[in-house]
Structure formats: structure tokens, C-alpha cells
C-alpha positions as CSV (number, residue, x, y, z in Angstrom):
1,X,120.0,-84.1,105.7
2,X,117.0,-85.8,107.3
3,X,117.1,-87.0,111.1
4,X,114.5,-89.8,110.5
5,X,115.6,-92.9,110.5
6,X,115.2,-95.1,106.8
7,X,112.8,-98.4,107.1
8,X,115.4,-100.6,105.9
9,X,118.4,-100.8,107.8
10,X,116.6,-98.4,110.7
11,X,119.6,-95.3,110.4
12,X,119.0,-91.7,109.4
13,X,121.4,-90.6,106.5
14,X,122.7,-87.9,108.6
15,X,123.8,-90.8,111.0
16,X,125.4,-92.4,108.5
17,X,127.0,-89.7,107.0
18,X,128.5,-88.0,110.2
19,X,128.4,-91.0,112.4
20,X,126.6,-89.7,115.2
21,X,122.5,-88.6,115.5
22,X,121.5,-85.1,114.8
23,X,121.4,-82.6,117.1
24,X,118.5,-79.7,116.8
25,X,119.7,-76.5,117.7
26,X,116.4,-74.7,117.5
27,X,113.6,-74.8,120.5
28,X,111.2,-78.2,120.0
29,X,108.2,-76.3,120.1
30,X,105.0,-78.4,121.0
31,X,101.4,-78.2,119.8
32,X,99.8,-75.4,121.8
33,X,102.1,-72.7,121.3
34,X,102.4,-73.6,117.8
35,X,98.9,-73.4,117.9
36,X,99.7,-69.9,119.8
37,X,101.6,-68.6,117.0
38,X,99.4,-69.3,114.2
39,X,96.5,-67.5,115.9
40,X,98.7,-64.3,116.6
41,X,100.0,-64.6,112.9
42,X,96.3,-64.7,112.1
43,X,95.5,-62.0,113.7
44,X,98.1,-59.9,112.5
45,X,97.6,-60.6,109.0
46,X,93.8,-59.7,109.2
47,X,94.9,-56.0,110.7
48,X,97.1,-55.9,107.9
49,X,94.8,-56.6,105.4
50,X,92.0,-54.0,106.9
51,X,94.9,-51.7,106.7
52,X,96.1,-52.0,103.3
53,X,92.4,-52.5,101.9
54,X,91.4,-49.3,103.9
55,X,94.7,-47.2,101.9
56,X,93.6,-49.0,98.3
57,X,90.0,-48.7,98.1
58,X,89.0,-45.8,100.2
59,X,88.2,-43.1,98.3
60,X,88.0,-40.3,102.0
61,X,91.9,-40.7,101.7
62,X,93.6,-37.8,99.9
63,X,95.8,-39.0,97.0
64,X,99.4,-39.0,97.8
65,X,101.6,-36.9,95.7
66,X,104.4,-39.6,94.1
67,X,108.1,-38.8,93.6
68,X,108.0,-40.4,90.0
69,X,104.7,-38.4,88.9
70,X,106.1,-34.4,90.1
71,X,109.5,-35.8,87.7
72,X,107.4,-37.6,84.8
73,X,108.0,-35.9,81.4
74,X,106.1,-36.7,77.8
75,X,108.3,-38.5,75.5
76,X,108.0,-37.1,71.8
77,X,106.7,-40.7,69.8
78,X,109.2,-42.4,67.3
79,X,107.4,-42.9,64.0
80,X,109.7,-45.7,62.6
81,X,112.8,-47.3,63.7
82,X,115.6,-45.7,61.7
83,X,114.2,-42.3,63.2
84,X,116.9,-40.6,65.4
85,X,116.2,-39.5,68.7
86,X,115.1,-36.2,69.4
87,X,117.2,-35.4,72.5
88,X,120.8,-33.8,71.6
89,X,123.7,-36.2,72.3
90,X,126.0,-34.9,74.3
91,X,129.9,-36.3,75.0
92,X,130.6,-37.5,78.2
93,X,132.1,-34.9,81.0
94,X,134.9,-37.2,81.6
95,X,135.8,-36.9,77.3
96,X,135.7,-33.3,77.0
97,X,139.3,-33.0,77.8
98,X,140.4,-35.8,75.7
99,X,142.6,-35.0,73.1
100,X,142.0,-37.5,70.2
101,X,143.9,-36.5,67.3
102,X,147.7,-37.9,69.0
């Protein structure tokens, strides 16, 4: 809902909806220290970008070891699409018991 009023008639629709004028519940900030948190955001995000361009592109940084790479295994390649798979199917553990000839 917006708190400002319309130029017609001069009410808000949330004053019209509700009857009463909208109350803010967050802190009315004014224009220095917005200005205060954009230069700290600034800041910040130029660290952060040093940082991560320093991990991406420098080369004097060994190469970290990945989970996925130690667990990575070839595929054998499908040659056409009717072509079973090479891996052996196996039943389910929670079928092996299962009785299905009653």
C-alpha cells in the first residue's frame, strides 16, 4: 500500500483502505547517514572484489583439491539410444525380501 497521498481527492489508499494514516515502523533515516551507509557498503564491496579477484586469477595460489573432482569417474559413451546401460541393475534392498509369486 502506498502512504502518499493521491492528487485528486488528497488521501493515501492505505488511508482509505484502513481509515487511519500509515504508521512506519522502521527508523526514518535522513540523508547523511544514508549517505554513511552507502560509502561503508562501497567500501566493503571493493575488499570483496580484491578478494575474490585475488582467489580467481592469481596464479601464486595453490589449486584447491575439490570434493566432486577426488569422486569423478569416466562414463563409458552410449553409441545410440536403444543401447542399454552398461552398469548392472540391481533390485532395490528394500525388494529382496519380497515374495512375489502369492
Amino acid at each position: 500500500m502506498r502512504k502518499t497521498p493521491t492528487s485528486k481527492h488528497g488521501k493515501s489508499p492505505y488511508k482509505m483502505v484502513y481509515g487511519r494514516p500509515m504508521k512506519i515502523l522502521f527508523k526514518n533515516y535522513n540523508k547523511l547517514n544514508f549517505y554513511d551507509i552507502i560509502k561503508q557498503a562501497k567500501e566493503k564491496k571493493l575488499k570483496y572484489n580484491i578478494r575474490t579477484n585475488k582467489k580467481n586469477y592469481d596464479k601464486s595460489i595453490p589449486k584447491k583439491i575439490y570434493y566432486n573432482f577426488q569422486n569423478y569417474e569416466n562414463n563409458q559413451r552410449i553409441l545410440s539410444k536403444t543401447q542399454l546401460p552398461y552398469r548392472a541393475r540391481k533390485t532395490p534392498k528394500y525388494l529382496k525380501d519380497y515374495n512375489t509369486e502369492t
